[in-house]
Backbone bond lengths (Angstrom), bond angles and torsions (degrees), N, CA, C in turn:
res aa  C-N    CA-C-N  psi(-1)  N-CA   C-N-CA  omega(-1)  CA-C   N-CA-C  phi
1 X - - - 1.441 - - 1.528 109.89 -
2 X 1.207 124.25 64.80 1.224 153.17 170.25 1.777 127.03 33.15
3 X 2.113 70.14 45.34 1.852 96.50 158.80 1.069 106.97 134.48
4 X 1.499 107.20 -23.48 1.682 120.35 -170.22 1.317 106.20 -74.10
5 X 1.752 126.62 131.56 1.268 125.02 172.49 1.455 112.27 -93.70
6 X 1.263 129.66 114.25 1.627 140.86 -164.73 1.593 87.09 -67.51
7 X 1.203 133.63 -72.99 1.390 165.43 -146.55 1.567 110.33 -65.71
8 X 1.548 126.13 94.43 1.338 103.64 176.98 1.664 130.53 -55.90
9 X 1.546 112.77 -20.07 0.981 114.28 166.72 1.527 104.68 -156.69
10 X 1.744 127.18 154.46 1.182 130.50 -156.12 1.721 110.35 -73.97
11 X 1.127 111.15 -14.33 1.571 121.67 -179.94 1.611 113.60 -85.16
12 X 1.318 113.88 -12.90 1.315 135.90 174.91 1.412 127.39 -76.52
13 X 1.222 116.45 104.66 1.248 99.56 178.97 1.495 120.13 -104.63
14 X 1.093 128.06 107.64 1.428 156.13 162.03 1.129 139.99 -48.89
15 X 1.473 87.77 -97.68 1.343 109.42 -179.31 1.710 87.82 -102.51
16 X 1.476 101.45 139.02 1.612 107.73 161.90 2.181 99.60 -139.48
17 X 1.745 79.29 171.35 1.608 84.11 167.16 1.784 112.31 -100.14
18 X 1.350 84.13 141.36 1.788 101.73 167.03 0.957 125.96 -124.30
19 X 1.537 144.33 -169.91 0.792 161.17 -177.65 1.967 110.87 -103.81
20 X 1.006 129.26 148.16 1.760 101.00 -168.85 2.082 92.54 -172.98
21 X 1.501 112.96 159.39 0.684 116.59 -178.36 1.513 98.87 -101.37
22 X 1.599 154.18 132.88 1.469 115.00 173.99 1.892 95.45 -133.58
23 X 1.500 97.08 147.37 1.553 94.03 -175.83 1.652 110.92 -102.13
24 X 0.937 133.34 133.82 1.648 148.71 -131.17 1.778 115.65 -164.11
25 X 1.113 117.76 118.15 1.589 116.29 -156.44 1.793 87.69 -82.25
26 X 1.681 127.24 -33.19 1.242 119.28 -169.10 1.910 106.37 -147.81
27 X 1.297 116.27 120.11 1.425 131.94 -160.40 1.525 102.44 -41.36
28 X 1.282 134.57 -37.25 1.160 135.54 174.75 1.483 145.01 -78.15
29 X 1.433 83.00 64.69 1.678 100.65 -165.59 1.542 104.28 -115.71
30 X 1.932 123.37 141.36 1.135 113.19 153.43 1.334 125.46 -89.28
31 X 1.353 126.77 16.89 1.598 120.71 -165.64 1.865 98.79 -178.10
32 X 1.309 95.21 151.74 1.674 117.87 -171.63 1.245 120.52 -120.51
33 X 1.310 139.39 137.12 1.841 111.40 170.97 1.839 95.60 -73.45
34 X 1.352 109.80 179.55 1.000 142.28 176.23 1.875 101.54 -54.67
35 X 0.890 92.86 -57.97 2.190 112.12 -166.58 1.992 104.51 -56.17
36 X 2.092 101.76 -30.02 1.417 98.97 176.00 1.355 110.79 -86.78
37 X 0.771 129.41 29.83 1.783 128.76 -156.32 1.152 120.78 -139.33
38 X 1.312 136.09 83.92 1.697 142.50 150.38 1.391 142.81 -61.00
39 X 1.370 112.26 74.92 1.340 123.35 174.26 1.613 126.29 -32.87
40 X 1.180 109.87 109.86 1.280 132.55 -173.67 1.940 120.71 -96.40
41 X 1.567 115.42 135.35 1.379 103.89 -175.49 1.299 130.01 -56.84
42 X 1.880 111.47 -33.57 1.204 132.22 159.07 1.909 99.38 -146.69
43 X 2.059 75.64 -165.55 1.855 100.63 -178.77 1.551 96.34 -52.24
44 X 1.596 132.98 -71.60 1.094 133.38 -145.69 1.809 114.62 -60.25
45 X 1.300 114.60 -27.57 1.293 129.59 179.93 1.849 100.29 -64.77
46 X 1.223 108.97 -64.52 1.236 120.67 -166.26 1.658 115.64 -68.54
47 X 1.182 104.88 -39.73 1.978 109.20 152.52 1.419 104.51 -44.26
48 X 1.444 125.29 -72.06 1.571 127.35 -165.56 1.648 102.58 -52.12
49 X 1.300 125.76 -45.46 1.411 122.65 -178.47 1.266 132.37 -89.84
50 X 1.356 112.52 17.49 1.257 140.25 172.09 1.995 105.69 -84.56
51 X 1.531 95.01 135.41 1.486 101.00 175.67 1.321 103.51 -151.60
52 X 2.023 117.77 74.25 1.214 109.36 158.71 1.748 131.47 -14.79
53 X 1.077 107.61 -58.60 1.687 122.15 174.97 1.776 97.88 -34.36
54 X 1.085 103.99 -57.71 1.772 111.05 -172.66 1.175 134.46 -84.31
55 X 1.772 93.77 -8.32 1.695 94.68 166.74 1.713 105.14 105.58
56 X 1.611 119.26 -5.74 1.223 122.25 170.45 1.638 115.77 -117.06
57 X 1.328 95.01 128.61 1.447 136.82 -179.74 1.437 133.05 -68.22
58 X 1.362 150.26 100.56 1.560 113.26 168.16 1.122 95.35 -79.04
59 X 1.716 104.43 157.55 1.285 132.30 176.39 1.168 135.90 -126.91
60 X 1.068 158.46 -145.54 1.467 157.99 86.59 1.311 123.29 -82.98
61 X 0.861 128.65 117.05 1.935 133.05 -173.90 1.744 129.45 -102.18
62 X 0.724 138.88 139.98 1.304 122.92 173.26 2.036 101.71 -122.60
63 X 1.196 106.11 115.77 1.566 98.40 162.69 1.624 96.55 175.45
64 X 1.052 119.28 -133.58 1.660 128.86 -29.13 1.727 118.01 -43.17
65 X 1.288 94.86 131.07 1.770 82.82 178.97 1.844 105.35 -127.82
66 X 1.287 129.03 152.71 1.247 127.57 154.74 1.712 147.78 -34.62
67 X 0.864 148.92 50.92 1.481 131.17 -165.04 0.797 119.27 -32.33
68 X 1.510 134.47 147.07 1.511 120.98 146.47 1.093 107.64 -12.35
69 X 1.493 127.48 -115.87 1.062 146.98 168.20 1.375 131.38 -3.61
70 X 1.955 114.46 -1.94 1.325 116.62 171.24 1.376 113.86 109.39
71 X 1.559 106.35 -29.04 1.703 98.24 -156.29 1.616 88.36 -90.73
72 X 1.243 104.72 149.63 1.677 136.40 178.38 1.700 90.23 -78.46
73 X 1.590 118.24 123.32 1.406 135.96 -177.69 1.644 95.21 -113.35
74 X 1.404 89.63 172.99 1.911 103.56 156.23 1.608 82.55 -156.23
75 X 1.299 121.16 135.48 1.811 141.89 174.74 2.048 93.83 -82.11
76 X 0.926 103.53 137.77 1.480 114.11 161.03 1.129 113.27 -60.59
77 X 1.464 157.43 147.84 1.492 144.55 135.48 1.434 110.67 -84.32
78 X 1.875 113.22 -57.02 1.209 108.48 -178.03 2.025 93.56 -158.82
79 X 1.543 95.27 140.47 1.580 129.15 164.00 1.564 101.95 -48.86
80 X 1.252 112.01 151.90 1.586 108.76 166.41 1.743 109.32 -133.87
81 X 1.916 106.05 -25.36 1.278 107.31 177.56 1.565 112.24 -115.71
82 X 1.532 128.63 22.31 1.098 106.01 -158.86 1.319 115.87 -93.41
């Protein structure tokens, strides 16, 4: 994420990618707090619980990660319904 190391150290596992439902007022977002974001078992789960109409997305996610500022994120990687 264009330099930023998520990972306090590379043996660590942290932050990983998932699969996630995330709710989002406009598709063009790189990052979510923690509170919009529903972790999903896989892709197929998170398609079915997806409701463009409502503002939720499947996604792919990578986090949980820190902000500066404290707040718990997940970064988008990639849209699946938008």
């Amino acid at each position: 994420m264009r330099g930023y190391s998520l990972d306090p150290h590379p043996s660590i596992k942290v932050v990983t990618e998932q699969y996630a439902v995330v709710r989002i007022p406009r598709v063009k977002r790189e990052r979510v707090p923690a509170n919009n974001v529903e972790i999903m078992d896989d892709l197929k789960m998170a398609i079915e619980k997806s409701d463009p109409k409502n503002h939720l997305y499947a996604a792919k996610v990578l986090g949980p990660s820190r902000s500066s500022e404290g707040v718990i994120l997940y970064y988008i990687l990639d849209m699946f319904n938008a």
